[in-house]
C-alpha positions in Angstrom: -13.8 -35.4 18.3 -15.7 -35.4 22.1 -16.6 -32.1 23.3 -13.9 -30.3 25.7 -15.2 -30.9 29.3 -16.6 -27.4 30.5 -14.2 -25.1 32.0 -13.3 -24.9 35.6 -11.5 -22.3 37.0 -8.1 -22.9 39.2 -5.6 -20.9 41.2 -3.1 -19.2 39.1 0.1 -19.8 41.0 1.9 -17.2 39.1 -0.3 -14.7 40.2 -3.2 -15.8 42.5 -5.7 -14.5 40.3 -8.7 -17.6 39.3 -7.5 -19.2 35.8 -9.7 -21.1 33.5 -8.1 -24.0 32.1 -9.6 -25.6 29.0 -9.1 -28.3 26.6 -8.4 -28.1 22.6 -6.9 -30.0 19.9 -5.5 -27.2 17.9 -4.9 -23.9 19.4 -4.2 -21.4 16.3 -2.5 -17.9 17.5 -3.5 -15.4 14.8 -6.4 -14.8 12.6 -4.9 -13.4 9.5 -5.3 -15.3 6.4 -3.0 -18.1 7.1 -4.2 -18.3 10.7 -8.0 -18.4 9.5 -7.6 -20.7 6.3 -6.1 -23.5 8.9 -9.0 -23.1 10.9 -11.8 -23.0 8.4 -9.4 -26.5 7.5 -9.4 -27.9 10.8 -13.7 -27.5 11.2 -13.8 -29.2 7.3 -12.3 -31.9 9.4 -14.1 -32.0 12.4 -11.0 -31.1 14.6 -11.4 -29.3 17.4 -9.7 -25.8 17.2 -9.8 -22.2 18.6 -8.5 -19.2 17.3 -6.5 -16.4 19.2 -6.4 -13.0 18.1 -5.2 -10.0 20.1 -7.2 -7.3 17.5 -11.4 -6.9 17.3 -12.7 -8.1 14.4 -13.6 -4.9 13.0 -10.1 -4.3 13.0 -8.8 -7.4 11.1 -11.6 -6.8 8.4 -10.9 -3.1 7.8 -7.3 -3.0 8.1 -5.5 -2.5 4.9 -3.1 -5.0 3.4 -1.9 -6.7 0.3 -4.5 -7.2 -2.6 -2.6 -9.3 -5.2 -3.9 -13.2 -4.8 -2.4 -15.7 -7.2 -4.5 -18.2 -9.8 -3.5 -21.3 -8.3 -4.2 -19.8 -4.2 -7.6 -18.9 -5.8 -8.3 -22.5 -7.3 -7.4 -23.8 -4.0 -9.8 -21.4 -2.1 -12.7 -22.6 -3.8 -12.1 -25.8 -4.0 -12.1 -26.0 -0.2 -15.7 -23.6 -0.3 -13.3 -20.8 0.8 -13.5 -18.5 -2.2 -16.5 -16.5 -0.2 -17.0 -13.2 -2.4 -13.7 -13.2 -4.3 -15.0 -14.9 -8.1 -17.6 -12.1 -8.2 -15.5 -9.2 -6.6 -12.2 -9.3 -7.4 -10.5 -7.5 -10.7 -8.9 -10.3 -13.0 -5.4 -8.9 -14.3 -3.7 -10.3 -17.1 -0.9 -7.7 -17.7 1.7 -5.4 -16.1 3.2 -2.5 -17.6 7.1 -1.4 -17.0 8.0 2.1 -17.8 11.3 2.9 -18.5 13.6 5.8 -20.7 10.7 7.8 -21.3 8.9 4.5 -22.6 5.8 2.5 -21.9 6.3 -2.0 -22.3 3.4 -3.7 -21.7 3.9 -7.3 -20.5 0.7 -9.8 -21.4 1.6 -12.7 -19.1 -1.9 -14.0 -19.3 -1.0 -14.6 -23.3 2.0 -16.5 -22.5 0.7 -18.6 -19.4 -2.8 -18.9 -19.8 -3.0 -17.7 -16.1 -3.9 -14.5 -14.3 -3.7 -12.4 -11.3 -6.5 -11.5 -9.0 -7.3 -8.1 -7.2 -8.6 -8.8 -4.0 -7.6 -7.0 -0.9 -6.9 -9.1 2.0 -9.2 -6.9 4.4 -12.2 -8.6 1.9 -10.6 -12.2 2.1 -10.3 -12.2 5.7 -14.1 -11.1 6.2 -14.8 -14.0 3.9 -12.8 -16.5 5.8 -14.1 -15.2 9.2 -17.7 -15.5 8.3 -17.2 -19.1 6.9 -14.7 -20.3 10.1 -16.9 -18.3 12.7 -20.6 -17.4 11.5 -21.2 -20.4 9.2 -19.5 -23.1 10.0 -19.0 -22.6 14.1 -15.7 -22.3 14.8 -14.5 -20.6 18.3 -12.3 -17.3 17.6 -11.5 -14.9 20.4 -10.8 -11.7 19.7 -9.2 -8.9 21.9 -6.6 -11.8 23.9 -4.0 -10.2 25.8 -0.7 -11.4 26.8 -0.1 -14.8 25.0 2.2 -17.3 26.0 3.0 -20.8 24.6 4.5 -23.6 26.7 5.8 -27.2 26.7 6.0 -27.3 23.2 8.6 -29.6 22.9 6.2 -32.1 24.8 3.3 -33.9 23.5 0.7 -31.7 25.9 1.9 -28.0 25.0 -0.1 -25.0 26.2 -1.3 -21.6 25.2 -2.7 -19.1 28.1 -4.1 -15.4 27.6 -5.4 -12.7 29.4 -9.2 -12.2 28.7 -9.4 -9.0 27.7 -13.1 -9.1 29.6 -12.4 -10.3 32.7 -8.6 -10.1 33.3 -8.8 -13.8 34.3 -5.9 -15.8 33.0 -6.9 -18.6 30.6 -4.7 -21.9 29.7 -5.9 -24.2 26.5 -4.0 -27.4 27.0 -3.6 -28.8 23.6 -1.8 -31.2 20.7 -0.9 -28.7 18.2 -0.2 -24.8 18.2 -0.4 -23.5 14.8 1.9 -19.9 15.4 0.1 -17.8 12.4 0.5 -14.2 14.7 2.9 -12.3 12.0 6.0 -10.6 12.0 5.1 -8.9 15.3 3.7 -12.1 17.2 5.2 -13.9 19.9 5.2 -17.3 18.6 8.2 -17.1 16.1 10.1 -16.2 19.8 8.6 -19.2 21.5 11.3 -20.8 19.4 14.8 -20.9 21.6 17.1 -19.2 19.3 19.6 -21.9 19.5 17.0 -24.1 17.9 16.1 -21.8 14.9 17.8 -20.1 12.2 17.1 -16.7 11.0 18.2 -15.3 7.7 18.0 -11.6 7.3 18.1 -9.3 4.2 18.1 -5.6 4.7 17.8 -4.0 0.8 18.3 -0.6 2.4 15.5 1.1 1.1 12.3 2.1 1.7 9.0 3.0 -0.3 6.6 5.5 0.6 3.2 3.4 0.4 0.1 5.4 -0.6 -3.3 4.9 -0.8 -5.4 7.3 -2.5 -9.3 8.2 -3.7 -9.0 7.8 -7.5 -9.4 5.0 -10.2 -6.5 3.4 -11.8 -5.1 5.3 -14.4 -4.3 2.0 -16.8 -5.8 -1.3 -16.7 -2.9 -3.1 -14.8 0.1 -2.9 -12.4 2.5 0.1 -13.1 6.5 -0.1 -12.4 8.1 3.1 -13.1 12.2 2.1 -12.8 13.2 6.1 -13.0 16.7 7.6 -11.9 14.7 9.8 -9.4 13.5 6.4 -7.7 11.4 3.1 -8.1 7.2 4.0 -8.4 4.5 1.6 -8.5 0.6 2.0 -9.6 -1.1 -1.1 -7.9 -4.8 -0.9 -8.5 -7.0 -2.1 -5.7 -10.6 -1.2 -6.5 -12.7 1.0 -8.7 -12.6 3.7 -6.6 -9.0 3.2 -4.4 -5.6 2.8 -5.7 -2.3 1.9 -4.6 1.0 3.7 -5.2 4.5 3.3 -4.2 7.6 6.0 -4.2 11.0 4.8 -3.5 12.5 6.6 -0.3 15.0 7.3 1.8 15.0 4.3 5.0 13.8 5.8 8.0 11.6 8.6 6.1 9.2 10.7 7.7 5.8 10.8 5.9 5.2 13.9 6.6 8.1 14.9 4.6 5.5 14.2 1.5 3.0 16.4 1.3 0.1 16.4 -1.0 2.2 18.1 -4.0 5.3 16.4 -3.9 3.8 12.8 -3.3 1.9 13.8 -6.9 5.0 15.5 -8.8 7.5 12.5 -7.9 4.5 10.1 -9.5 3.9 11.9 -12.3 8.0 12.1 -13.1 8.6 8.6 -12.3 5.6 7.3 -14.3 6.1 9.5 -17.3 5.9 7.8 -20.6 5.3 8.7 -23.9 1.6 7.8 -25.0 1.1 7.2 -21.1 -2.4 8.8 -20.3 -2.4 11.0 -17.4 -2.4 10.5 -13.7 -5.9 10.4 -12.0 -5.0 12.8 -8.8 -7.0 13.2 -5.5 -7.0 12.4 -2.2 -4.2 11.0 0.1 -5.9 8.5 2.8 -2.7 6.5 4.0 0.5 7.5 3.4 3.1 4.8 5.5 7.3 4.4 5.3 8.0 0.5 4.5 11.0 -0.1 4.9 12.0 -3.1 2.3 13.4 -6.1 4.5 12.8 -10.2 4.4 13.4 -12.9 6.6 13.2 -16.8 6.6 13.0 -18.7 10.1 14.2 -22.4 9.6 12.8 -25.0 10.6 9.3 -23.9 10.3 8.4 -26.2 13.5 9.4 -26.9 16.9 7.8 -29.9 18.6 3.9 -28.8 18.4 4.6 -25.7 17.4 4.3 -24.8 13.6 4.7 -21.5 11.9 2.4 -20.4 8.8 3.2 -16.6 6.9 4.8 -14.1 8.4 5.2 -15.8 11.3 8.2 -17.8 9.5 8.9 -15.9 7.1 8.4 -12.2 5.4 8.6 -10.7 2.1 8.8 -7.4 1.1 6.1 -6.0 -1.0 8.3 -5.8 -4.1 6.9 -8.9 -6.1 3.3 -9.3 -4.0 4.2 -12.8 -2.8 3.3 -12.4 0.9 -0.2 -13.1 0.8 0.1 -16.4 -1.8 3.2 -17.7 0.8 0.9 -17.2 4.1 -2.3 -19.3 2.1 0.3 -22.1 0.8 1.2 -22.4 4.4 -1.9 -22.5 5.4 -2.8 -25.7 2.8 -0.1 -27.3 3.6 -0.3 -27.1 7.8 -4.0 -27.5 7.5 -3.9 -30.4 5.6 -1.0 -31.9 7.9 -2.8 -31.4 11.3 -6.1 -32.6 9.7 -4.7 -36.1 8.4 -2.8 -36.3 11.7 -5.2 -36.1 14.1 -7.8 -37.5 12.0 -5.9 -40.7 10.5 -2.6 -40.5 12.7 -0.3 -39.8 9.3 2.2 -37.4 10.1 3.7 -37.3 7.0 2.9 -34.1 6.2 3.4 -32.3 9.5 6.9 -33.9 9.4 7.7 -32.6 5.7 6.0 -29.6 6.4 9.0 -27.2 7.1 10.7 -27.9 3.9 7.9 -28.3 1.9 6.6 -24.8 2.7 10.6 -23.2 2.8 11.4 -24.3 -0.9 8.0 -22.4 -1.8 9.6 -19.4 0.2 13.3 -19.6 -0.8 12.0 -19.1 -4.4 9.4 -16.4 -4.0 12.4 -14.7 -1.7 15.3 -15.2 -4.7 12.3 -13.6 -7.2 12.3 -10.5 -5.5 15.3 -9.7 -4.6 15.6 -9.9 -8.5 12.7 -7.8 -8.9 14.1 -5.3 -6.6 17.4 -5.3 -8.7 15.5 -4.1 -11.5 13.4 -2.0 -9.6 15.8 0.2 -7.8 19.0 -0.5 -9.8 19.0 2.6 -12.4 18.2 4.8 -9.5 21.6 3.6 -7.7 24.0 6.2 -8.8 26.3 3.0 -9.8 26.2 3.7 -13.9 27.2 0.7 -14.2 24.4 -1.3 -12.3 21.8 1.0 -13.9 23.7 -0.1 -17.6 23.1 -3.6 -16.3 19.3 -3.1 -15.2 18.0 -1.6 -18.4 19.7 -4.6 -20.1 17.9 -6.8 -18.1 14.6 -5.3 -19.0 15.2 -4.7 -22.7 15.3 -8.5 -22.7 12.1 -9.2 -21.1 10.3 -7.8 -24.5 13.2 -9.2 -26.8 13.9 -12.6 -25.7 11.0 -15.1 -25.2 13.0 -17.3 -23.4 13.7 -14.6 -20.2 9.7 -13.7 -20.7 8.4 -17.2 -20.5 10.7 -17.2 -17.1 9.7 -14.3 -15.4 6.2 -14.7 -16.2 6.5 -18.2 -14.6 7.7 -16.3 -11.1 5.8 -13.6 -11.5 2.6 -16.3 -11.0 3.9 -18.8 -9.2 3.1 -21.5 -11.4 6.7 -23.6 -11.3 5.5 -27.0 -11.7 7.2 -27.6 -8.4 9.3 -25.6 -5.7 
């Protein structure tokens, strides 16, 4: 591609203020991973790109999200030199343990799949994939934009502007392509007339009280306690930091779980026989989710394209947000690439269903998953009857193992 032609600065007519106007091929809103992985894409290419994103980058690598990355996202990290750290530093699993009636079931998936899960929290991948998109191999990220706005997308010349957070000056990057990777809480998903997109909503009407706290893991694996008291998760993140989960009331106050209680209900929900012990100690995060999804079709609207939460968002109950955002992020990356590159736009025009199929499934998973998570903790005897069923056949039938191990990992031979 030939450089951009150096800024020069114009009268805003919206506001009189000086505006910079500049030119790009891609303009991606976001640097999560979805948002990052298309850009460290686009520069394998050689296609000019810029990154928006309205948090520092101290912020993005420190804040703390999902850790859970599936085998086949991983094989496709490194084989696009995106891996960065993760083969050394992330914790293989090949089990997950349910706890139920006072009983522990371990579940060996690895044994039945020959495939694993990696522990890698997603404030470590994004480092990775900021140092390789901005510090190795050059790309242009701004950090700290205020006030984004998209425009003319349903033209072949749309538009992104911004405040810079330096200056105040209003900047405009005329453009081909905006790639609309800025989460639930973005503003590209809205850039979208809503008589031109569908969303599909799921309230599950609960909530989980998520935890972070100073200890090791207390087993080698994932946790699910399904207890009549409530749903409780052990999710180990590091060494030294592990994740935990308590079913809650929607709307709950943290505050309303003090040190003792958070560390009673675990222990109850947990409880097995043979079950080693809790590790206790100290409470650094304690946040309310509340456990809702959504699915935005189409995926696109003229040069706009959504990746992750943008489009669509799962709740934490099976760990699928993080694999979805990186498959959209393949997929869109690879698209834009062979388009501006080659002209095929084959792949931007399948791209919608193509990444929606991936998401339908990984949505109809958990809201299985959260069937048997919260169903014996209903009050309906009859839905918990039908729950513990459920789970006394994953360890009895190898049929309904062989299944859910293939959801659990994602490895479908195709969506």
């Amino acid at each position: 591609m030939s450089p951009s032609p150096s800024p020069s600065p114009r009268p805003d007519s919206a506001s009189g203020q000086a505006r910079t106007e500049e030119r790009r091929t891609v303009v991606v809103v976001g640097a999560g991973p979805a948002g990052l992985t298309v850009g460290n894409i686009l520069r394998a290419a050689s296609v000019d790109c810029v990154v928006l994103e309205t948090e520092s980058r101290q912020f993005i690598e420190t804040r703390a999200r999902a850790g859970v990355i599936e085998e086949w996202a991983v094989r496709e990290l490194a084989r696009r030199g995106l891996a960065g750290r993760l083969p050394e530093r992330a914790e293989l699993h090949s089990t997950c343990e349910f706890r139920f009636a006072g009983e522990r079931y371990r579940f060996p998936y690895a044994e039945l799949t020959d495939r694993h899960h990696y522990v890698y929290p997603q404030p470590l991948l994004v480092t990775d994939l900021v140092r390789e998109y901005a510090d190795v191999r050059g790309g242009d990220i701004r950090f700290g934009v205020r006030d984004v706005r998209l425009h003319d997308l349903d033209t072949d010349r749309p538009t992104v502007s911004y405040r810079c957070p330096r200056t105040g000056e209003r900047r405009l990057l005329h453009c081909d392509f905006v790639a609309g990777c800025d989460g639930a809480r973005g503003v590209t998903r809205d850039a979208i007339p809503e008589e031109q997109r569908r969303t599909a909503r799921q309230d599950d009407g609960i909530a989980w009280l998520a935890l972070l706290a100073e200890v090791p893991p207390s087993t080698d694996c994932v946790l699910f306690g399904v207890h009549p008291r409530g749903f409780a998760g052990q999710m180990p993140r590091s060494p030294e930091v592990t994740r935990f989960y308590l079913q809650c009331p929607p709307g709950d106050d943290p505050e309303n779980w003090p040190h003792e209680r958070v560390w009673a209900e675990l222990r109850a929900r947990l409880a097995a026989a043979g079950a080693p012990a809790l590790t206790e100690g100290r409470l650094i995060e304690k946040r309310v989710l509340d456990m809702h999804h959504y699915v935005v079709e189409p995926l696109a609207h003229g040069r706009l394209f959504l990746a992750g939460d943008a489009g669509h968002l799962v709740a934490p109950i099976a760990a699928k947000g993080m694999n979805l955002a990186l498959h959209d992020a393949f997929l869109l990356g690879d698209a834009l690439a062979a388009y501006v590159t080659g002209g095929d736009a084959g792949g931007l025009d399948g791209y919608s269903a193509a990444s929606l199929r991936r998401v339908w499934d990984y949505q109809e998973f958990s809201q299985w998953l959260s069937d048997i998570y919260h169903g014996v903790a209903s009050g309906d005897p009859f839905r918990a009857g039908t729950t513990l069923a459920r789970l006394r056949r994953l360890f009895s039938s190898p049929a309904a193992a062989a299944a859910f191990a293939e959801q659990y990992l994602g490895t479908a031979a195709s969506y």
